[in-house]
C-alpha positions in Angstrom: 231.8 92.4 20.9 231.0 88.8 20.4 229.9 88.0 16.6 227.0 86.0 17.1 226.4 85.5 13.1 229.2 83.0 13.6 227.0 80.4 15.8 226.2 77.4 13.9 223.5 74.7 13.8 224.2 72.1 15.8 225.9 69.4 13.3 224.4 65.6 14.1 226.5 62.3 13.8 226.5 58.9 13.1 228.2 56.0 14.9 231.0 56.4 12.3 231.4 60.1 12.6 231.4 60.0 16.6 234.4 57.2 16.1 236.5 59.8 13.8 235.7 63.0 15.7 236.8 60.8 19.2 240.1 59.3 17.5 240.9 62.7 16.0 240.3 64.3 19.4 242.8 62.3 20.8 245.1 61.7 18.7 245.8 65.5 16.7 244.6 67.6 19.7 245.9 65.2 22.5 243.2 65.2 24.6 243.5 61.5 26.1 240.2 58.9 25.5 240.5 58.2 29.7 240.1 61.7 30.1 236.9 61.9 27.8 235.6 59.2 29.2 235.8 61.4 33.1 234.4 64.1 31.4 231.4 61.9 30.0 230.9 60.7 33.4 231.2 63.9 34.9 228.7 65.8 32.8 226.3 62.6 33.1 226.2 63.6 37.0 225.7 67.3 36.4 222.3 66.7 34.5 221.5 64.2 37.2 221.6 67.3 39.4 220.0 69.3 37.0 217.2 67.0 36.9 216.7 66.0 40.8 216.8 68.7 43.6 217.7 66.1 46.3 220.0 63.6 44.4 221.8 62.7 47.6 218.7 61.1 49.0 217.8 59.2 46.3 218.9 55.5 45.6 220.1 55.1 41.9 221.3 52.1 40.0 223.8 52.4 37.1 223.9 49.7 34.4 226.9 49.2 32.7 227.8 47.1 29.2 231.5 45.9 28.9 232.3 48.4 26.4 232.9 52.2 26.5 229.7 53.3 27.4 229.7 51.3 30.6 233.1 53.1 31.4 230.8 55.7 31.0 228.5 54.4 33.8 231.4 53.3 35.9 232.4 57.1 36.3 229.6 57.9 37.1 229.1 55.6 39.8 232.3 56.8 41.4 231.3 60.4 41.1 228.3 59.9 42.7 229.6 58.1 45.6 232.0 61.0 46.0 229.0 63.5 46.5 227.8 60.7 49.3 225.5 58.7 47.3 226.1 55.1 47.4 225.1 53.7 43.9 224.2 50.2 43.1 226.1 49.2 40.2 225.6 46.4 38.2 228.1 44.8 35.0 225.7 43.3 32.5 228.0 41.1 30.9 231.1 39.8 32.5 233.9 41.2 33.9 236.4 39.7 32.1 235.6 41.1 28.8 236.2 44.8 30.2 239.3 46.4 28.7 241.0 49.8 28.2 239.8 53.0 29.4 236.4 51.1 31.2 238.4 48.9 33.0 240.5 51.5 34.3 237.9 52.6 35.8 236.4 49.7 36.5 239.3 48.7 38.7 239.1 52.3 40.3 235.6 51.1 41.8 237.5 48.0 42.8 240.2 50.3 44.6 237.2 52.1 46.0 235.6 49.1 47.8 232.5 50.3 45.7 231.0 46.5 44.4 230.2 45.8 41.2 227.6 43.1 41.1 228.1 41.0 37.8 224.8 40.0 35.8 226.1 37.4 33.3 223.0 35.2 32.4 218.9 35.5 33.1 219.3 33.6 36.4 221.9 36.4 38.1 219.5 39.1 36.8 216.3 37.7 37.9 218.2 37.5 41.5 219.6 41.2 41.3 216.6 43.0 39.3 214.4 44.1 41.6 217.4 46.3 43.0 217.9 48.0 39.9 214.5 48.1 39.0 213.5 49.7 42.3 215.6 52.4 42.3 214.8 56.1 42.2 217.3 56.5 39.1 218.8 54.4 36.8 221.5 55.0 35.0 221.4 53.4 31.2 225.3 52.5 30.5 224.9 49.3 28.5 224.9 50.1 24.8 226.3 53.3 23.0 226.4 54.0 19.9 228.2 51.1 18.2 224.7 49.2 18.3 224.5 47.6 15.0 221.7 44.9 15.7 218.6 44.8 17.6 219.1 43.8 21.1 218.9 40.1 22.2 218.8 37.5 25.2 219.6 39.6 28.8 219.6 43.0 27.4 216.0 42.3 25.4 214.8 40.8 29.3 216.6 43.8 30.7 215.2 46.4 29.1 211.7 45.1 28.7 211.8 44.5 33.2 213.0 48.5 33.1 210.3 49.8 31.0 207.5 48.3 32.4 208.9 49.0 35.9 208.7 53.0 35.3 211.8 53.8 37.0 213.2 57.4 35.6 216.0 56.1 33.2 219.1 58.9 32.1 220.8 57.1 29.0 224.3 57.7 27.8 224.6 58.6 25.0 222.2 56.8 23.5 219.2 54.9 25.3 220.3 51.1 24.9 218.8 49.7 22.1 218.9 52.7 19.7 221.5 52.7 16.6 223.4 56.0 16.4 222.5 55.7 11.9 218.5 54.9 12.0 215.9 56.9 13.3 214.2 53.9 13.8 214.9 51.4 16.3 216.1 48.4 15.6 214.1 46.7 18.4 213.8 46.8 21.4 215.1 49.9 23.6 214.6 51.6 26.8 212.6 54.4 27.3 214.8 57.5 28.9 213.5 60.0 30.7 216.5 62.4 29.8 219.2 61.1 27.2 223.0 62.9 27.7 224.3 62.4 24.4 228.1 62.8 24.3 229.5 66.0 22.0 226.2 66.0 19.8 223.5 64.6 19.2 223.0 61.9 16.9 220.2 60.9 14.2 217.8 58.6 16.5 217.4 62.1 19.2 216.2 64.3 16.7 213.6 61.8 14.5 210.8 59.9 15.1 209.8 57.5 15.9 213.2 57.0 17.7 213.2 60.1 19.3 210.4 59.1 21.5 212.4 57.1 23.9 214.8 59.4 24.6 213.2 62.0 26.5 214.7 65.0 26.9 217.8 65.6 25.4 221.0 67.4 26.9 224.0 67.7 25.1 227.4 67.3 27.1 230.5 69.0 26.5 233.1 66.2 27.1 236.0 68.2 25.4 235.6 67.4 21.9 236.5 71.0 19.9 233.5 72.6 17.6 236.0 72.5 14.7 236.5 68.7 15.0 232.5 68.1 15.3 232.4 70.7 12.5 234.8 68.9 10.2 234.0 65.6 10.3 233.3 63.9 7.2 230.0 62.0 6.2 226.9 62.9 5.9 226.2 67.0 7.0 223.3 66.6 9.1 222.1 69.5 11.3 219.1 70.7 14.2 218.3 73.8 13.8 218.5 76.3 17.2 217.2 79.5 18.3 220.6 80.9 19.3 221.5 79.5 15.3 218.3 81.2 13.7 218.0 84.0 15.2 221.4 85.0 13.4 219.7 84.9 10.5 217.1 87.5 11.1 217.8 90.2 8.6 218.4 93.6 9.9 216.8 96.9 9.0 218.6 100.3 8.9 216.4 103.2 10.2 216.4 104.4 6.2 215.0 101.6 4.7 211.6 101.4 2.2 209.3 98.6 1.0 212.0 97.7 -2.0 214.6 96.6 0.1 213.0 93.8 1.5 211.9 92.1 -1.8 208.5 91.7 -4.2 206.8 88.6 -3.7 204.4 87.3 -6.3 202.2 84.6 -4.9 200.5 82.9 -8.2 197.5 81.0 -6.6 193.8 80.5 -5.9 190.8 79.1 -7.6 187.0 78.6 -7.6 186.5 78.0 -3.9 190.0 77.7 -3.1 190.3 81.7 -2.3 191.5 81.4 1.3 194.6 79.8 0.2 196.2 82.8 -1.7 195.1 85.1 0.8 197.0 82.7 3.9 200.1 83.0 1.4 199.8 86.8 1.0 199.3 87.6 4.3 202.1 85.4 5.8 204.7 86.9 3.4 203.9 89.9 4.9 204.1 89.3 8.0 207.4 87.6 7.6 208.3 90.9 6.4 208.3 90.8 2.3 208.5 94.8 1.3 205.9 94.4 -1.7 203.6 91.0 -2.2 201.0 90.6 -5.1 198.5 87.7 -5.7 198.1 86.5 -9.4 194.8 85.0 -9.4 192.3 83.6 -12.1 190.1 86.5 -13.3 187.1 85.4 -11.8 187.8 85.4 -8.0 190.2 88.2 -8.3 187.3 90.3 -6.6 187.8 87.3 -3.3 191.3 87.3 -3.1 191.0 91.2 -2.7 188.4 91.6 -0.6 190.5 88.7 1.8 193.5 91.7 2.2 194.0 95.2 2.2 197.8 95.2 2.4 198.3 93.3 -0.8 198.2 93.8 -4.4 196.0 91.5 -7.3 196.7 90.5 -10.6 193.9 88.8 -12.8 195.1 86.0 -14.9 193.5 84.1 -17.2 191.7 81.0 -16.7 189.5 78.2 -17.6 186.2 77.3 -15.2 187.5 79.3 -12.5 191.3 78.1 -12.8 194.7 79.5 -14.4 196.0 78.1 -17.6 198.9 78.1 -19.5 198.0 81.3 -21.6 198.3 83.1 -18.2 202.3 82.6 -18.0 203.0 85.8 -20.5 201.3 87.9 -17.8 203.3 86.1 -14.5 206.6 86.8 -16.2 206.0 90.8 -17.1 205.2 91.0 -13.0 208.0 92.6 -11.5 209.0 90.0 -8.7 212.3 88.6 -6.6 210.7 85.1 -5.7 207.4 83.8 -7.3 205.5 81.4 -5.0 202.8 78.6 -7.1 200.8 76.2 -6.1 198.1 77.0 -2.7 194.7 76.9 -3.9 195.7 76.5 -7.7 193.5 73.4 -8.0 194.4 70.5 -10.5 193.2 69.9 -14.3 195.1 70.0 -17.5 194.9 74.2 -17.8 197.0 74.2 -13.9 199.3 71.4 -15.4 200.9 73.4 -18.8 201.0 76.5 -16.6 203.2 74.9 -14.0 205.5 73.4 -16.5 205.6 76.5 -19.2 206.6 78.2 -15.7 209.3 75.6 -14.9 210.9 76.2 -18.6 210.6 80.1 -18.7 210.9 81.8 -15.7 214.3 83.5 -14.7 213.2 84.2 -11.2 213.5 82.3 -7.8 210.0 79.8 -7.7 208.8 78.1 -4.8 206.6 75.3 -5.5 203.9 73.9 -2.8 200.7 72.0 -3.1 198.9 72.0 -6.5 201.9 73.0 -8.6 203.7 70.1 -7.3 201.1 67.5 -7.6 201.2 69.3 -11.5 204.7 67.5 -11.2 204.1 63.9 -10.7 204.1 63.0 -13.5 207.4 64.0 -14.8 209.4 64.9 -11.5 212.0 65.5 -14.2 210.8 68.8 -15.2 211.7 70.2 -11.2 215.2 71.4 -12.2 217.0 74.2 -10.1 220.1 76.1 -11.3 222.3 78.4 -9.3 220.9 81.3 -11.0 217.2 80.0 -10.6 216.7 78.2 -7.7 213.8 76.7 -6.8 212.3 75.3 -3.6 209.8 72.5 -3.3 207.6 72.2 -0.1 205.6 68.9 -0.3 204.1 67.1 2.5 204.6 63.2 2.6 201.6 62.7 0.2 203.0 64.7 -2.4 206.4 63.7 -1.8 205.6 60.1 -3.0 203.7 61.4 -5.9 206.5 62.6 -7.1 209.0 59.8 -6.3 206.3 57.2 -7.6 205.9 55.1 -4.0 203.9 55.2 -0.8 203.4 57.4 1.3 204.4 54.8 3.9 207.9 54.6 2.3 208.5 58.5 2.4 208.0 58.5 6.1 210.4 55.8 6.8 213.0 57.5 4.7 212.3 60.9 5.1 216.0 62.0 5.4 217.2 59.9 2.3 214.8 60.5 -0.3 214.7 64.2 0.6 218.3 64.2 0.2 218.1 62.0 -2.8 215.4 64.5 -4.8 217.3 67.4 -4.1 221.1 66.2 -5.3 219.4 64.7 -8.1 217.1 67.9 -9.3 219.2 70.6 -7.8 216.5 71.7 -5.8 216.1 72.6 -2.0 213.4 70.0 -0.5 211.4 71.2 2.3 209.6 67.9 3.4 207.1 69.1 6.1 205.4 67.2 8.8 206.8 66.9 12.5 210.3 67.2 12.4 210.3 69.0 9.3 213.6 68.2 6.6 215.0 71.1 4.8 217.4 68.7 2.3 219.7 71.6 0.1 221.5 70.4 -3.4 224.6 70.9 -1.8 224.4 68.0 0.4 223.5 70.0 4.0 220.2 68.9 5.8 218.5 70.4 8.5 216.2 69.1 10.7 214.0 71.8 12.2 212.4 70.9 16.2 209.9 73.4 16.5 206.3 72.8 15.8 202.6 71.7 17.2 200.0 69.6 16.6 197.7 72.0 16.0 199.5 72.8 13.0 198.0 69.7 11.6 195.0 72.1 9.7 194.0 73.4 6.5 195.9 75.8 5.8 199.3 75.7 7.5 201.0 74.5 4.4 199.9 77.6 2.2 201.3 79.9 5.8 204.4 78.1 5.2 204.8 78.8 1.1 204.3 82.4 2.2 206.9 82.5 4.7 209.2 81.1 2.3 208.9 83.1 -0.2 209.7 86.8 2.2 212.7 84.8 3.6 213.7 84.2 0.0 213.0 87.6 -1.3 214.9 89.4 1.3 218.1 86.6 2.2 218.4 85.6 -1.6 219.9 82.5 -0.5 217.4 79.1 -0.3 219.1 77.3 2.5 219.2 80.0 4.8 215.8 81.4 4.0 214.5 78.2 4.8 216.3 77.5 8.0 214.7 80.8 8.6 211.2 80.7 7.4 210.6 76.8 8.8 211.8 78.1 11.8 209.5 80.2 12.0 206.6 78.8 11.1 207.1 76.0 14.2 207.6 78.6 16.4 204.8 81.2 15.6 202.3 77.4 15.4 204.0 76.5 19.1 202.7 80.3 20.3 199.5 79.9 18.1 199.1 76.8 20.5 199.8 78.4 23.8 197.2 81.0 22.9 194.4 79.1 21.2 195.0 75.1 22.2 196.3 73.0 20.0 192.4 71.6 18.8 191.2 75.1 18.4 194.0 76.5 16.4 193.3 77.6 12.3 196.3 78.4 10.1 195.4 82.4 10.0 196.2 81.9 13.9 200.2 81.2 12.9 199.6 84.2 10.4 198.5 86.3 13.7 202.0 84.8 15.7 204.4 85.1 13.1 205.6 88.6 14.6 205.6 87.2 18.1 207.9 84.3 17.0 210.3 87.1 15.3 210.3 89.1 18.4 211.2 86.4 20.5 214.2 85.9 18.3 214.8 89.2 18.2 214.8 89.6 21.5 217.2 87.4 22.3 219.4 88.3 20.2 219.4 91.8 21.4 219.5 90.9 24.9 222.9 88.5 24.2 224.3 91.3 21.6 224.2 93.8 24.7 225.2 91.6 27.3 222.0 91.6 29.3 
């Protein structure tokens, strides 16, 4: 029987890593760069299949650069005339400046009688255009991923005539235009209908705003081995899957009881702010936590409890309807695997020491979201994880610059690095929510998470999502993988929360309600591929 708890997530490269996993390929495993390049080619035609019933009767244009990706293109404009199409294909640049593998096959068109219309300047394109551009298909060849600078001259007037003409584009690789290192582009680029990115994917498919123009994404075995793609040095970016998460599903024997799947303590909720602490509780609950109790000032204690039946309240004490510091004594005599702080806590100087005596006392696993980080700003300094305390940090872009000291602005067009950043530098594992979610560990892995809906965008999802955490946590023990886990998660039950209520309609208790539909679905699968079926 397979072991599916060996799948990984799907590791993302850079233009740099896609060189050294291509060079190693061919020269320690022998696999020839001609032959990857037919491969490429080849599996650019099979989604071209995939994505039009009657290919043969469609007319299709292929654009090709001088470099490798226009080999690319040049493949596949022989492969297609070998299943009886009879592509236009067009050489933006000149043909003298085509060398190795591409002009092989290059000169294998030649042999073939199939022309190769050179575009070398504005005049030949403005006379051969209007054939590309009034295709069916075209095929985007012209730039891979060794794009360093934003596109100029012909290609700029290339691809602005493609876009506006709204001709279905399948890029290579990379739609031309896009830098294999930046999520965002550097200028101008096409707009693909499907992207086949070569091996795996790399950053600009899986972030905005890049991500936009690609379309859907396949990604095409070419012949590169896991191991090299898993190897590779640089930066350890990774997209989380469902045939990856649902690995990480814990199991259940038939003999199990409440304490083996961990006591949760969320410590949240204020004067008006109720709801939150009962979202939390609930969620954990549903995400499977065996025990989960809600530490809440004295005075709404009565709310909290009347907002759940399945979980357990602790009164703390308070100041106007808030916790304060004097309340930590009683949070750290709770019996509890992961403590969760911050939905609904308010702010003030009371919420403030309590946050920080936590930070300096507590032995257990915390989770920090909302109020208890904007208690942070401060002095981000006082976020410290260690190995035998870890702690997890949830903010959304607002409260990610808080703590950083910049704009929000800046946070969202460096997501990936300062997340990275704060976590190396704190020892803490960043979850920096929004679309396309970052889970950033201390270790160095990142992980980008693809599920998710804009209906999600409501009060409330953020305190679902603290509550999620902290079950994953409780019962996997380890941060990185009960995040991969729990984000998961969350995206997917808020994607069935969608399909259900529409994505305007949807409240946060509706993920709450879907979180054991997403688990099932997981579930499910794996079950079905464990047994074959």
């Amino acid at each position: 029987m397979a072991d599916f708890r060996r799948v990984r997530p799907l590791r993302v490269l850079n233009a740099r890593q896609m060189r050294a996993a291509d060079r190693r390929t061919i020269d320690e495993v022998g696999l020839p760069s001609v032959v990857l390049m037919e491969n490429a080619g080849r599996q650019v035609v099979a989604a071209l299949e995939t994505l039009v019933d009657d290919l043969p009767s469609r007319t299709v244009a292929v654009l090709c650069g001088t470099g490798n990706n226009g080999g690319d293109g040049f493949v596949v404009a022989r492969v297609l005339q070998q299943r009886g199409l009879t592509p236009a294909v067009f050489l933006v640049g000149a043909a003298a400046d085509v060398r190795g593998d591409a002009r092989i096959n290059l000169d294998i068109l030649g042999q073939l009688g199939t022309p190769v219309v050179e575009v070398g300047d504005a005049s030949a394109w403005e006379l051969h255009g209007s054939e590309a551009t009034g295709a069916d298909l075209i095929v985007d060849a012209m730039v891979g991923t060794g794009l360093n600078r934003a596109l100029t001259g012909l290609h700029e007037t290339i691809v602005a005539d493609v876009n506006a003409s709204g001709t279905t584009v399948v890029a290579i690789d990379l739609p031309s235009g896009l830098s294999a290192d930046a999520a965002e582009p550097l200028g101008p680029s096409l707009h693909a209908a499907v992207t086949v990115t070569l091996a795996a994917p790399k950053v600009p498919l899986v972030l905005p705003p890049a991500e936009h123009t690609a379309g859907d994404v396949v990604i095409a075995d070419i012949g590169i081995p896991s191991f090299v793609l898993d190897e590779v040095e640089g930066p350890r970016l990774y997209l989380l899957t469902r045939e990856y998460v649902r690995t990480l599903v814990p199991p259940r024997s038939p003999d199990a009881h409440k304490g083996d799947f961990g006591r949760v303590l969320v410590v949240a909720g204020s004067v008006g702010m109720t709801g939150a602490a009962a979202l939390t509780a609930r969620a954990a609950l549903r995400t499977g936590a065996g025990l989960v109790t809600v530490a809440t000032p004295a005075s709404v204690q009565p709310v909290v409890a009347g907002l759940g039946a399945e979980f357990m309240t602790v009164p703390l004490a308070e100041a106007e309807g808030r916790v304060v510091a004097e309340a930590v004594d009683r949070v750290l005599d709770l019996a509890a695997d992961v403590v969760a702080i911050g939905p609904g806590l308010g702010a003030g100087p009371g919420v403030a020491a309590f946050v920080r005596a936590m930070l300096a006392r507590a032995e257990t696993p915390l989770i920090l979201d909302a109020d208890a980080l904007n208690a942070c700003a401060g002095d981000p300094a006082m976020l410290v994880g260690r190995e035998d305390r870890p702690v997890i940090i949830t903010p959304h872009p607002g409260e990610m610059a808080r703590l950083v000291g910049c704009a929000t602005e800046d946070v969202q067009a460096n997501r990936l690095g300062l997340a990275a950043e704060f976590a190396a530098r704190h020892g803490v594992t960043v979850v920096l929510k929004g679309y396309r979610t970052i889970i950033a560990t201390p270790g160095g892995d990142v992980f980008v998470n693809p599920t998710g809906s804009p209906g999600m965008a409501t009060a409330g999802s953020g305190d679902v999502l603290t509550g999620m955490l902290a079950a994953a946590l409780a019962q996997l023990l380890d941060p990185a993988t009960a995040c991969q886990l729990a984000v998961y998660l969350h995206g997917a039950a808020g994607e069935l929360a969608d399909a259900d209520e529409g994505e305007m309609s949807m409240v946060a208790g509706d993920i709450v309600t879907h979180i054991g539909d997403a688990v099932q679905e997981l579930s499910a699968r794996e079950h079905a591929a464990t047994h074959g079926e």
